[in-house]
C-alpha positions as a LaTeX table, in Angstrom:
\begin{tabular}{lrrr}
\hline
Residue & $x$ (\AA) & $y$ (\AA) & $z$ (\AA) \\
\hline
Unk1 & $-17.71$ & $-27.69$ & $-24.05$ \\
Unk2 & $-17.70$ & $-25.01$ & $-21.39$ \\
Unk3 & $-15.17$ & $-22.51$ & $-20.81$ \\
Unk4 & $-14.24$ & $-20.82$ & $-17.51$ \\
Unk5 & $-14.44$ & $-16.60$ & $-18.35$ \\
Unk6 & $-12.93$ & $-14.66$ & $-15.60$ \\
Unk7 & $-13.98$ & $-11.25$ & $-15.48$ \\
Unk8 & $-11.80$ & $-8.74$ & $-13.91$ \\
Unk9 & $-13.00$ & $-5.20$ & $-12.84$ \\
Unk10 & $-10.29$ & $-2.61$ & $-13.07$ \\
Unk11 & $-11.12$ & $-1.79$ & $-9.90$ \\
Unk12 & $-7.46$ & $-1.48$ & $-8.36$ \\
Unk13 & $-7.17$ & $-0.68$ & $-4.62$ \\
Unk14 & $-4.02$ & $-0.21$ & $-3.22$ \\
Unk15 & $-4.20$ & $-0.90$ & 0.44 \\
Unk16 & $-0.95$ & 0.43 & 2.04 \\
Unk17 & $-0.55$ & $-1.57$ & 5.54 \\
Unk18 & 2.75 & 0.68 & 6.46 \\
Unk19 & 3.59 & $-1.37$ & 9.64 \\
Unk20 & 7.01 & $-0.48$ & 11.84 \\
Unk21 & 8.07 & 2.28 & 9.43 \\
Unk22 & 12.09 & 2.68 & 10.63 \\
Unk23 & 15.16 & 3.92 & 9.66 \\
Unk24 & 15.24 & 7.43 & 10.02 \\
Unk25 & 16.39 & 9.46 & 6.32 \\
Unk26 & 16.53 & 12.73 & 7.78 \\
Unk27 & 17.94 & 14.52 & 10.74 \\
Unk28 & 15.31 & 15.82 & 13.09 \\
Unk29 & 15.35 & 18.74 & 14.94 \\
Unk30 & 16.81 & 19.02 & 18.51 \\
Unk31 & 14.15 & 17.80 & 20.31 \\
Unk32 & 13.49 & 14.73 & 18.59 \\
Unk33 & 17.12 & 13.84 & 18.30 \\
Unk34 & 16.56 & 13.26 & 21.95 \\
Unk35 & 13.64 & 10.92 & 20.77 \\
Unk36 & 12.49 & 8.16 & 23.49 \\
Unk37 & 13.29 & 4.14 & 22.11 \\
Unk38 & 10.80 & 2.86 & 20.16 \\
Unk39 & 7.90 & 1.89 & 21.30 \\
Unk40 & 8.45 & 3.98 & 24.53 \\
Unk41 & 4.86 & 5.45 & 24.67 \\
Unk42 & 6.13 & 8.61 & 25.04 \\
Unk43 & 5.22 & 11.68 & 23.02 \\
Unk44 & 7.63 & 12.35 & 19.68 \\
Unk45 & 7.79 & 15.31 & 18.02 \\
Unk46 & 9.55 & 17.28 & 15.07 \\
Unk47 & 9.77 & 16.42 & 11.71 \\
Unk48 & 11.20 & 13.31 & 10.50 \\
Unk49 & 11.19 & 11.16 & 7.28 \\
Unk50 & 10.45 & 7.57 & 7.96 \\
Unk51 & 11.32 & 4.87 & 5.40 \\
Unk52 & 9.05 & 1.50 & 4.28 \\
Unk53 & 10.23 & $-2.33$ & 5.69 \\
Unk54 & 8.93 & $-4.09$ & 3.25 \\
Unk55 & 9.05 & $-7.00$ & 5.62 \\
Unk56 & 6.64 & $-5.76$ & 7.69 \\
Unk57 & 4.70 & $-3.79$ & 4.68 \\
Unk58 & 2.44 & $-4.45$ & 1.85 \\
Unk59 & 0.46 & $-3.22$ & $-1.13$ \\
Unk60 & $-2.35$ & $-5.07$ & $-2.28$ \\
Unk61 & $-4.88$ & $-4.14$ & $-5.05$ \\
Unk62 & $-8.81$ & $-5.66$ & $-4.60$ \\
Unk63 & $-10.72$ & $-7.31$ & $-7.61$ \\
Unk64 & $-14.26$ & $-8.21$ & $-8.23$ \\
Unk65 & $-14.01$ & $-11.84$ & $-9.96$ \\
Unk66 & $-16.68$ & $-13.61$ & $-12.37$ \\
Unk67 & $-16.70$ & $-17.60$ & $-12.72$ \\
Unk68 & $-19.07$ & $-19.04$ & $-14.71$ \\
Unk69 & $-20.15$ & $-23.08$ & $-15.26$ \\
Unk70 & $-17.64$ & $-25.05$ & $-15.56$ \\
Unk71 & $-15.17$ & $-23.13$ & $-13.27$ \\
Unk72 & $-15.25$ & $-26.43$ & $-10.81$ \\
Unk73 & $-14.41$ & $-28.67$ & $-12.94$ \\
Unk74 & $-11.48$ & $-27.34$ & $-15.18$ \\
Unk75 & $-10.18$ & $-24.82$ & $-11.91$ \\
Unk76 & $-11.56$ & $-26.07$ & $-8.51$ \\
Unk77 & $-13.49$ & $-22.25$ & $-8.30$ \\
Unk78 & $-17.13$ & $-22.40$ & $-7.66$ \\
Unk79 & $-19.27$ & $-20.58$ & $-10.03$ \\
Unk80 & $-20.17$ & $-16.87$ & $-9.53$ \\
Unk81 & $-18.13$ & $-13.43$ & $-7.93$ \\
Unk82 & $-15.89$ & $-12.85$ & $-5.75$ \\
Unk83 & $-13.21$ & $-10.55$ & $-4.02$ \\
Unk84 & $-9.71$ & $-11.06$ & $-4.95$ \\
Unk85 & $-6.61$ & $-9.83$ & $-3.30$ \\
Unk86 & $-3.23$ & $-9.98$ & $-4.46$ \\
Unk87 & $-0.21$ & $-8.79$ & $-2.24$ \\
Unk88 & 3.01 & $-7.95$ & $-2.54$ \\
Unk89 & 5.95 & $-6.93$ & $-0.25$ \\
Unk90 & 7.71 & $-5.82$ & $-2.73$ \\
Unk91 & 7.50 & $-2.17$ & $-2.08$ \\
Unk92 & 9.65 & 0.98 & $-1.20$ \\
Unk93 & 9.07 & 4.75 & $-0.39$ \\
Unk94 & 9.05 & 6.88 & 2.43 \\
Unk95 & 6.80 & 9.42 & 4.17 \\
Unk96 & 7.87 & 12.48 & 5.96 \\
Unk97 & 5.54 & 13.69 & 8.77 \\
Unk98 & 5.25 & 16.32 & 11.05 \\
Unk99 & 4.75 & 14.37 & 14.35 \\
Unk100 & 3.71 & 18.08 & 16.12 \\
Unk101 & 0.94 & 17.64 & 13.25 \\
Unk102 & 0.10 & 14.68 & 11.50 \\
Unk103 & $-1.89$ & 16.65 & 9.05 \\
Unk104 & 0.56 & 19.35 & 8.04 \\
Unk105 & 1.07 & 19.21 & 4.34 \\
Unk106 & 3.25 & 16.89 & 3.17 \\
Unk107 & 6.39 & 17.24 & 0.57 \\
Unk108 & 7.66 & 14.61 & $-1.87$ \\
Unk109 & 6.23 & 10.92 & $-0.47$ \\
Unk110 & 6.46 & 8.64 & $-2.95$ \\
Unk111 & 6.22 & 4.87 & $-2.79$ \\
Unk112 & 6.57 & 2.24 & $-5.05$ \\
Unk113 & 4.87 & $-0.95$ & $-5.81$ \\
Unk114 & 6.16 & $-3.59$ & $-7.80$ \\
Unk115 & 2.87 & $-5.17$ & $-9.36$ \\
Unk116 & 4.72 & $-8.09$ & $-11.45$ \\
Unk117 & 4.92 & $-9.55$ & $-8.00$ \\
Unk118 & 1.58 & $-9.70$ & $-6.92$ \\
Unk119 & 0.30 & $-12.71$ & $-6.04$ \\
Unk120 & $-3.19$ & $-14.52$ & $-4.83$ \\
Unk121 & $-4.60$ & $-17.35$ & $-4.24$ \\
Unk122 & $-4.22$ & $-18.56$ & $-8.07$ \\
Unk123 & $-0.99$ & $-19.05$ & $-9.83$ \\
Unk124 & $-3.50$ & $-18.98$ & $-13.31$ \\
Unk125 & $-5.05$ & $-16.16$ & $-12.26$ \\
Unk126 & $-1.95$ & $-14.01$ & $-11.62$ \\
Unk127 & 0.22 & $-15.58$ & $-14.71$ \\
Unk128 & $-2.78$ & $-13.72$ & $-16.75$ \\
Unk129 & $-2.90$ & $-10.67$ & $-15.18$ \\
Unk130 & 0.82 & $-10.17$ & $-15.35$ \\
Unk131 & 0.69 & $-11.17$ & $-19.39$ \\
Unk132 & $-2.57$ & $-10.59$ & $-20.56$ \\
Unk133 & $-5.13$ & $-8.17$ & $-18.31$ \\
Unk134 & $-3.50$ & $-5.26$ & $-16.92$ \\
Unk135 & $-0.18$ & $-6.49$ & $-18.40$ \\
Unk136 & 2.15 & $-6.12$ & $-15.14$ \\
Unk137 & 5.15 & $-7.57$ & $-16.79$ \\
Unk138 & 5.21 & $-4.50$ & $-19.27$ \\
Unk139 & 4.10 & $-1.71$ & $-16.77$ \\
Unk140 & 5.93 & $-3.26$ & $-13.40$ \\
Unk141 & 5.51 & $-0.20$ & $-11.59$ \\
Unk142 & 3.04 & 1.85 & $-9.62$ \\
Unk143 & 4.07 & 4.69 & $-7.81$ \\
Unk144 & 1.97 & 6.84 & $-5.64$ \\
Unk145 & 2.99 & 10.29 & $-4.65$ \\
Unk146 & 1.34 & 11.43 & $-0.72$ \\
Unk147 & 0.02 & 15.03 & $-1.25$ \\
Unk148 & $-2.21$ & 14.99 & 2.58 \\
Unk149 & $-2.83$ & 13.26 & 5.29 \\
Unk150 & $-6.54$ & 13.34 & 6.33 \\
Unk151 & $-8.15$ & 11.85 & 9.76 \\
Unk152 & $-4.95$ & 11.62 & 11.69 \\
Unk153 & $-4.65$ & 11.81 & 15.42 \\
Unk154 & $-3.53$ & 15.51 & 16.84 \\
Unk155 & $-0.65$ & 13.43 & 18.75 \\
Unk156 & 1.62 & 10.52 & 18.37 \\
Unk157 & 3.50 & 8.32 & 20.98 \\
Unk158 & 6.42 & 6.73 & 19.37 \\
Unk159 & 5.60 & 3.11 & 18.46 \\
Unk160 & 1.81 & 4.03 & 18.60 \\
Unk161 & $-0.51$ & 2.52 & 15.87 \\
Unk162 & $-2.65$ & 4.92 & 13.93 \\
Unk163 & $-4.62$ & 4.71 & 11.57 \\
Unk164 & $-5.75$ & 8.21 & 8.92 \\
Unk165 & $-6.20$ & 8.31 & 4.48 \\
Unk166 & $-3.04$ & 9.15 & 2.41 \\
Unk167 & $-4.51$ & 11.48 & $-0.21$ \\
Unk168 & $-2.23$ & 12.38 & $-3.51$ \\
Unk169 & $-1.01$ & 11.02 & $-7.19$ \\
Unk170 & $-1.41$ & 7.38 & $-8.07$ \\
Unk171 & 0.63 & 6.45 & $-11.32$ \\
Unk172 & $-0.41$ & 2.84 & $-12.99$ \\
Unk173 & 0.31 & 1.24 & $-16.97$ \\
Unk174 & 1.62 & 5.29 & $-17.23$ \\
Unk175 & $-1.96$ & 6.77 & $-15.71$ \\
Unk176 & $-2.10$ & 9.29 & $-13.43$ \\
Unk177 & $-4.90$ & 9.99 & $-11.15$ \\
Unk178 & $-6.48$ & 11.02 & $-7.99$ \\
Unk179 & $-6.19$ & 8.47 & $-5.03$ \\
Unk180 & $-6.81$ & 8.28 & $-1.24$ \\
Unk181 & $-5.81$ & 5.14 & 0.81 \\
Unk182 & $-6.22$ & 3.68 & 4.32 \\
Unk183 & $-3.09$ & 3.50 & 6.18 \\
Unk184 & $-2.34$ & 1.86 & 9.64 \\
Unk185 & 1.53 & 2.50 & 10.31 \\
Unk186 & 3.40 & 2.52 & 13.73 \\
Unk187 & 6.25 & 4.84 & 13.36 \\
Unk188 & 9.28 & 3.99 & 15.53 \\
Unk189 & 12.64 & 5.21 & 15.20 \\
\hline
\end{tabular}
């Protein structure tokens, strides 16, 4: 009898797609209280602390997968690796930028990922990693902590999309360590 083995690299990858960032936590200075409406095209600037939709947002970690024989018949997989994603939108934080300098140091940016609620593809696949693998149900949280921002643009125009890494503190199953990710975000508000 043949037995399907899944294989899962710990290779978590938080990809942080912070699309239409909104509502506005802090006041900003003069100037940028006089901010155009979003999307305007016109330059912003001051500092302001912009808060995750998780509606329009996501965190998703990336997974090398191993099926071996047998995979087809008991799963409907095809033998051999693969990339896995699992999403979730179940996320919340907030980022405060200097929109004079994208890559002024930042202060306290932390977001929050619920991974209980990732999904894929695979209802089997993600009923074992939330029980069994990295055990999701009992360590439901990761939280990263922004300490940089490297590779942003020198200017922004409200509702502009950019793209730069989010360096700083990644906490997962009570971990801490080092972690930069790719963000895309259009800031309006």
């Amino acid at each position: 009898m043949k037995h399907t083995i899944a294989k899962i690299l710990p290779l978590f990858v938080l990809v942080l797609v912070l699309a239409a960032c909104g509502g506005q936590a802090t006041p900003a200075p003069a100037p940028a209280a006089e901010a155009p409406s979003q999307g305007s095209g016109e330059a912003v600037s001051g500092q302001r602390t912009f808060v995750i939709v998780p509606a329009e947002s996501k965190a998703s970690y990336l997974v090398d997968e191993e099926f071996f024989a047998g995979a087809l018949d008991k799963l409907g997989i095809a033998a051999g690796l693969a990339d896995v994603v699992g999403s979730t939108q179940e996320i919340e934080g907030q980022i405060t930028l200097n929109l004079d300098n994208l890559g002024d140091a930042l202060g306290e940016n932390t977001f929050t990922a619920k991974m209980n609620t990732f999904a894929t593809d695979q209802n089997r696949r993600d009923n074992w990693i939330r029980e069994n693998g990295p055990r999701f149900n009992d360590f439901p949280l990761a939280t990263f902590t922004a300490t940089s921002i490297e590779g942003a643009p020198a200017a922004y125009n409200d509702g502009e999309e950019v793209s730069f890494k989010l360096a700083g503190d990644l906490t997962v199953r009570e971990v801490t360590q080092p972690a930069t990710f790719d963000v895309t975000a259009r800031l309006a508000g």
